[in-house]
N, C-alpha and C positions, 0 to 999 in steps of 0.2 A: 677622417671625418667621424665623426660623433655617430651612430646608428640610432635612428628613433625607435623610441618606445612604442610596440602597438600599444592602441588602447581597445579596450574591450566593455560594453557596455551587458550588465548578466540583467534581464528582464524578469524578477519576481525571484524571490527569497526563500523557496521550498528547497526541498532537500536535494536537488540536482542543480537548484543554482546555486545556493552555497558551497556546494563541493567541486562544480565548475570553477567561480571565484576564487576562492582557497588556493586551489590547484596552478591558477592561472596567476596570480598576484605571489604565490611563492614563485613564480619560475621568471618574477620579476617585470611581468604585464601590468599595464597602468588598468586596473578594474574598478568600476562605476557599477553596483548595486541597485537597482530600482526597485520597491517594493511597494505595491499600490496600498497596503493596509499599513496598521500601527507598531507593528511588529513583525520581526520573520517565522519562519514556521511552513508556507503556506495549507494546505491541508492538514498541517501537526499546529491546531490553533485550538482557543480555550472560550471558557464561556464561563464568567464572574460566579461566585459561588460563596456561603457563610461560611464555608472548608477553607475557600480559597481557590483559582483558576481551577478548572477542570476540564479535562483534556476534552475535546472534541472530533477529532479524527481519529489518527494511527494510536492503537494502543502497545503493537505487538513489536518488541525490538529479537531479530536472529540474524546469522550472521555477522557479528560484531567486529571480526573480522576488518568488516570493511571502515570500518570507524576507527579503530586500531591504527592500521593504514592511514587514512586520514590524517591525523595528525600526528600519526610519527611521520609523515613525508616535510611535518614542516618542525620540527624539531621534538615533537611536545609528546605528551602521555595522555592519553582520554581521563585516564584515573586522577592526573590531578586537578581535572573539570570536572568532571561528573561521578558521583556514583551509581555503576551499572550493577544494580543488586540481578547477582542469576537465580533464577526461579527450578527450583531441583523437579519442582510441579508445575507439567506445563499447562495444564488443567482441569477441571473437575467437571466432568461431564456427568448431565440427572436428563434421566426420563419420567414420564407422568406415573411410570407403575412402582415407581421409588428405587429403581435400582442406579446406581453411579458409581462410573468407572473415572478412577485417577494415573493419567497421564505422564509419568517423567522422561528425564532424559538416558534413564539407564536400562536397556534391553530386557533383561531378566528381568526386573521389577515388573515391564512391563508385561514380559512373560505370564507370571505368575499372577499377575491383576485383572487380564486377561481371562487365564482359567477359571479364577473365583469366580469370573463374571459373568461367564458363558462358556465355562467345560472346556479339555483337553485339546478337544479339535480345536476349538477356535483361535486357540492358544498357538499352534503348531500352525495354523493358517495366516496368527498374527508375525510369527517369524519368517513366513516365506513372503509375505506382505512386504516386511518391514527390508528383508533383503534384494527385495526387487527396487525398492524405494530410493534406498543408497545407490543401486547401481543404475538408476536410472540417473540421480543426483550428478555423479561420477560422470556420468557420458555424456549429458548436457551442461553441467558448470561452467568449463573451461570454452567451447565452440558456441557457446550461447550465451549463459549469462555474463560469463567475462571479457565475452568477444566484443568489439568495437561496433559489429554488426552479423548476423547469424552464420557461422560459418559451416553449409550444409555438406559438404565436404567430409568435412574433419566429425560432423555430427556422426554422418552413414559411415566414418572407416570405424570411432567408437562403440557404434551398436552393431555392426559386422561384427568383432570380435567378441561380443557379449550376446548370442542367443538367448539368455535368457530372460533378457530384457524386447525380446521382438513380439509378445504377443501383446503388450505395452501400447506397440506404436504401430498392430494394424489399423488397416485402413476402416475406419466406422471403431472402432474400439472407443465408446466415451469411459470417461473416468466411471461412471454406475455398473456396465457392462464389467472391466475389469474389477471391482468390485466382489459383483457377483460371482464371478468365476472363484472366489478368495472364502468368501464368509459366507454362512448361513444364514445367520444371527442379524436379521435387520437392524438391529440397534448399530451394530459395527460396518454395515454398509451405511446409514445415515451420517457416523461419525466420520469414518474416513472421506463419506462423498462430499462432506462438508468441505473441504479445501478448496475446490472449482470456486467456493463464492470466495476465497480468499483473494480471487483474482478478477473476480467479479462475475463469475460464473456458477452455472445450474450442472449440478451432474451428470444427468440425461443428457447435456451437449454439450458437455466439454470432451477434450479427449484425455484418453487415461494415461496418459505421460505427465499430468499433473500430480498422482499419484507423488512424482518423486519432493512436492511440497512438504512431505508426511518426515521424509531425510534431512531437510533443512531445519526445521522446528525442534526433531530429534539430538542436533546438533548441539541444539543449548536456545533456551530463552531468557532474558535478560529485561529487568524493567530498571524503568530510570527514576533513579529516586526522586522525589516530588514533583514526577510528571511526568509524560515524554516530551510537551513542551520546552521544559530544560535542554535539552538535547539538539531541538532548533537554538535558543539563546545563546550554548556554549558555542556551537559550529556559528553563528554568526557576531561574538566577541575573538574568536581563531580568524576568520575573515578579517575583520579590522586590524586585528595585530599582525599579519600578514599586510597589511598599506590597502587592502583594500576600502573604498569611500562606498559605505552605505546610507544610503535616502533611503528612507521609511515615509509615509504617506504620500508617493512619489507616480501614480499610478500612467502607464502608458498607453497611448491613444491611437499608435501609428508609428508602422517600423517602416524606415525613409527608405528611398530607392536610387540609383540614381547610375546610369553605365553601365544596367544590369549586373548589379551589386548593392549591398546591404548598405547605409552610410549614415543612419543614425536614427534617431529615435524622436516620436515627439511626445512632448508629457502633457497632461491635462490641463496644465495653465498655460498651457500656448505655446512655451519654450522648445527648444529642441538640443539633442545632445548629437555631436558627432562620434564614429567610432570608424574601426577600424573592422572590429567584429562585430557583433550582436549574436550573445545566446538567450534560446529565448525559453524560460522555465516555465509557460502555460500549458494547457490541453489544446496540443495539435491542432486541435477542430478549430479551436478559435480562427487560426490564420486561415484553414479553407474557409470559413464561415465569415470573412471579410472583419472581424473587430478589430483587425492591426492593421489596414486599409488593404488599399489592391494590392500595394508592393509584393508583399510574400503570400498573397492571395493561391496562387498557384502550385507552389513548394511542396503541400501536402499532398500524396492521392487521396483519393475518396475511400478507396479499401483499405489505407492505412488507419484510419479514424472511423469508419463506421463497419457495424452494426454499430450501437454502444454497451458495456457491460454496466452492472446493474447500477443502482445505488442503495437509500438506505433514508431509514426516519430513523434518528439519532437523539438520544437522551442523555445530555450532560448534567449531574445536579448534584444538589448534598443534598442527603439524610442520614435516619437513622434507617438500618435494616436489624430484622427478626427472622427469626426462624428457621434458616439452614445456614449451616456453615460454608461462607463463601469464601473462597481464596482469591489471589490475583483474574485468575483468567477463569472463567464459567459458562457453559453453554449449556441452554435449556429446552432440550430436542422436541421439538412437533410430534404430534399424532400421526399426521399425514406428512408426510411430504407432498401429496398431489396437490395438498391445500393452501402448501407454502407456494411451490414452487410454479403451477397452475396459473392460481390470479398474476403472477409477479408476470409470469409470460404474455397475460392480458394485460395489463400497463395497471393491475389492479392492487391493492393492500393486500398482502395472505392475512387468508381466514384462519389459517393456523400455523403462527408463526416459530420458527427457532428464532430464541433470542441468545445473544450475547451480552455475557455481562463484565466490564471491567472493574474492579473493587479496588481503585487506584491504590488506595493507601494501605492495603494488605501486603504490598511487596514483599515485605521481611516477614510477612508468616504472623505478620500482631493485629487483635480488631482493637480498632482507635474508639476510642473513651468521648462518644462523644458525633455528632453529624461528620459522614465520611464522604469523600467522593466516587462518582459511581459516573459511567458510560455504560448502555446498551443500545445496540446495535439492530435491530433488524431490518434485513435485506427490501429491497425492492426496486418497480421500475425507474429506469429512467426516461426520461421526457415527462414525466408526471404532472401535470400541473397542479397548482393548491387548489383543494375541494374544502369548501367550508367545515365542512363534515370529517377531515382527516384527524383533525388534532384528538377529536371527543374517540374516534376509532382507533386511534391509534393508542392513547392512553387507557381504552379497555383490553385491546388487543397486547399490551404489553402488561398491564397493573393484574388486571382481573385473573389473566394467564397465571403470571409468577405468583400470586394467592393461592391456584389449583395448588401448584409445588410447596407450597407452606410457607412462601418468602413473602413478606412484607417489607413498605419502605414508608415512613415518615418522618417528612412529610412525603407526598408525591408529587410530584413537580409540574408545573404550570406551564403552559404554553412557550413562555420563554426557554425552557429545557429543551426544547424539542425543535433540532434539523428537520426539513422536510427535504426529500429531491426538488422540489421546487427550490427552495433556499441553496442548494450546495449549485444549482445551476447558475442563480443569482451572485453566489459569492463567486464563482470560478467559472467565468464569460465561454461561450463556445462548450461545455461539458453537459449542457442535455442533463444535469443534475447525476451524469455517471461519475462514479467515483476513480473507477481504476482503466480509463480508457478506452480503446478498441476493446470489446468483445474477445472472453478467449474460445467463444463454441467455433470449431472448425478444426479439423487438423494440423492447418496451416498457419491459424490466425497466430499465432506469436510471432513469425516468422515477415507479418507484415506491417509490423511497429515502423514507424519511421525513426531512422537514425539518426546519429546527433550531425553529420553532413545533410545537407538540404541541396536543391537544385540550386539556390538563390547564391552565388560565393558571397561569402560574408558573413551569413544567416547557420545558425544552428540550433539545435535541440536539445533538451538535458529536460529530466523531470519523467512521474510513472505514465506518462502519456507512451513518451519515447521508448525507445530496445535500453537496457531489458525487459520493461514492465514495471509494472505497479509493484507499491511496497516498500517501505522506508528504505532498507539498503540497496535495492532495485534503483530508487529514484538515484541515491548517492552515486551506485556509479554509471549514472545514465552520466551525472556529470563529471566524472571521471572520464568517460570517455569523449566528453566534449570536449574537454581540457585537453588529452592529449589529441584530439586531432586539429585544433585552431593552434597547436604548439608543431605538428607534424606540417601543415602548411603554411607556417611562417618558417618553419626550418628548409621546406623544399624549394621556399623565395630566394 
């Protein structure tokens, strides 16, 4: 007899369900794509521009690694989709008193960038920094971020054997505390504590095992030529040439239930799809928060999804820029921190914010002849709601700031430019307008992501909601591991 083909229905087109799909439709599963917008991408999405699209989410490609992987599992080369230009400079970090320090992926360089910057010590601080960082990298890579689910085990036998990584991951240790123990020089506490929000976290309460963020980055950074956007469109043209069927404006309303088991899907015009599987590429929260109905209402804990980590009022646009020389990646550090990070803990705007700046079209080290595109970023709460009052605060709190530092942009961009957390909760249902998830303040919190198994059989997870976390190649092989475990219990049937 003939064996049937499961079919597997992947719920939303970010970076964990395409790499779920992929994954699933090579190993010869019948996959069904649903993706509620016009495009895929989810969070790696664009906002029209006289440049041309301009990225609106994730700027930052590391680990490439896992894209590599990606489709050489299905025959192919990332290099003859995309070009991933690597960035020798990972970025150019300015303070208000004009000093700025440049970033690469080569040690000594950094060594010595270091000195000019702030003297011997800090230099010799930055290499026992940078050596804690990798070895922390090394002892959670494989039992965390590669693991299927946190394997705390194999975590405590690698830091056993590694003392010099236990002052790291005592207890109360946040990333600013380890820090401090490190650097004098507040400029390079500011810089390094900056990584906690990369995960959607405040330094003061995250823990300092984030630190080993500072090892991956170091690894190599990689931008994608004409956007990161690109990077969604190729992994979802690899999807379809793998037999996967993508729906684009397809959006879902209700994941079916039925023998206590997952059984299909329904879509906003009424219809419904059967499946076998159902992965499901949203923010966690949605499903506790009832928008996919009661069926998998229950599947999530409550401490897997909340507190929530932060989000961000976001500027996509074209102009022209004056006045410093900006590369790919730039961050433009606050005065205070207490005035950043302060209001954000009150559900408020920072009074004085770090900004991020992406200089899209700078990849290859050349300024474009002409309105470029630009993304910056700055942090803030989640659950925010729109305040009339945001957009005019928010475009002095970003324009008026980067004029202190000598940078101008014209034009400067209009309302339309401008994310709010109100809008990123609106576009992405159930996320509180967080971007990256559960919260990582807590010692534990990473370790209580919900995994891509769910209680519901049937039902699973993939996306930065899910273990490993937030973050483009985070998301990817959130669905890598979806894939291999709805392939592990069709193999255990």
């Amino acid at each position: 007899m003939r064996q049937k083909v499961a079919k597997v229905i992947v719920v939303g087109a970010g970076m964990g369900g395409l790499a779920s799909a992929i994954r699933l439709a090579r190993a010869g599963l019948d996959v069904t794509l649903l993706e509620a917008r016009d495009a895929a991408g989810g969070r790696m999405r664009t906002i029209p521009s006289v440049a041309g699209p301009v990225d609106a989410g994730p700027t930052v490609l590391t680990l490439r690694s896992v894209f590599d992987d990606l489709f050489e599992t299905c025959g192919e080369k990332v290099d003859h989709h995309l070009n991933l230009v690597p960035q020798p400079l990972l970025a150019r970090h300015w303070w208000s008193d004009g000093s700025t320090l440049d970033l690469t992926n080569d040690l000594d360089s950094n060594v010595e960038a270091v000195a000019s910057f702030a003297g011997a010590r800090e230099a010799a601080a930055f290499r026992r920094f940078h050596d804690l960082s990798a070895r922390l990298y090394d002892a959670f890579d494989l039992p965390m971020m590669r693991a299927a689910r946190p394997d705390r085990r194999a975590i405590a036998l690698a830091a056993g054997k590694d003392p010099r990584i236990w002052p790291a991951l005592l207890p109360g240790m946040t990333l600013q505390r380890l820090l401090a123990l490190h650097f004098r020089d507040r400029r390079l506490r500011q810089l390094f504590g900056r990584y906690a929000t990369y995960v959607g976290g405040t330094p003061d309460r995250s823990p300092g095992v984030l630190a080993l963020i500072w090892a991956a980055e170091a690894q190599g950074v990689w931008a994608v030529e004409g956007g990161m956007h690109r990077l969604a469109a190729a992994l979802a043209a690899l999807a379809e040439r793998q037999g996967v069927t993508l729906r684009l404006n397809s959006p879902v309303t209700r994941i079916l239930r039925q023998g206590g088991r997952a059984t299909g899907v329904q879509l906003a015009d009424g219809h419904s799809l059967a499946a076998d599987h159902i992965v499901f590429n949203g923010d966690p929260a949605a499903l506790l928060a009832g928008y996919l109905g009661d069926g998998p209402k229950e599947v999530v804990p409550e401490a897997s999804v909340h507190p929530r980590s932060l989000s961000a009022w976001v500027w996509s646009y074209a102009a022209r820029a004056t006045g410093q020389p900006l590369v790919h990646h730039n961050v433009f550090f606050a005065d205070d921190p207490a005035r950043e990070f302060g209001p954000i803990a009150a559900g408020e705007m920072p009074e004085d914010a770090t900004l991020y700046i992406c200089a899209e079209d700078r990849s290859a080290g050349q300024v474009p002849d002409g309105p470029e595109r630009f993304e910056i970023i700055m942090n803030g709460p989640p659950g925010r709601p729109w305040q009339p009052e945001d957009y005019a605060q928010c475009r002095s709190r970003t324009f008026d700031r980067l004029r202190q530092f000598g940078l101008t942009f014209d034009p400067v961009p209009g309302e339309e430019g401008l994310t709010q957390p109100s809008g990123f909760a609106k576009l992405f249902p159930g996320s509180q307008g967080s971007i990256y998830g559960l919260s990582p303040h807590g010692a534990l919190a990473s370790m209580k992501r919900p995994t891509a198994r769910t209680a519901l059989p049937g039902l699973w997870l993939a996306g930065g909601g899910a273990h490993p976390g937030a973050g483009v190649p985070m998301a990817a092989l959130s669905g890598r591991h979806a894939a291999e475990a709805i392939l592990k219990d069709l193999a255990s049937r």
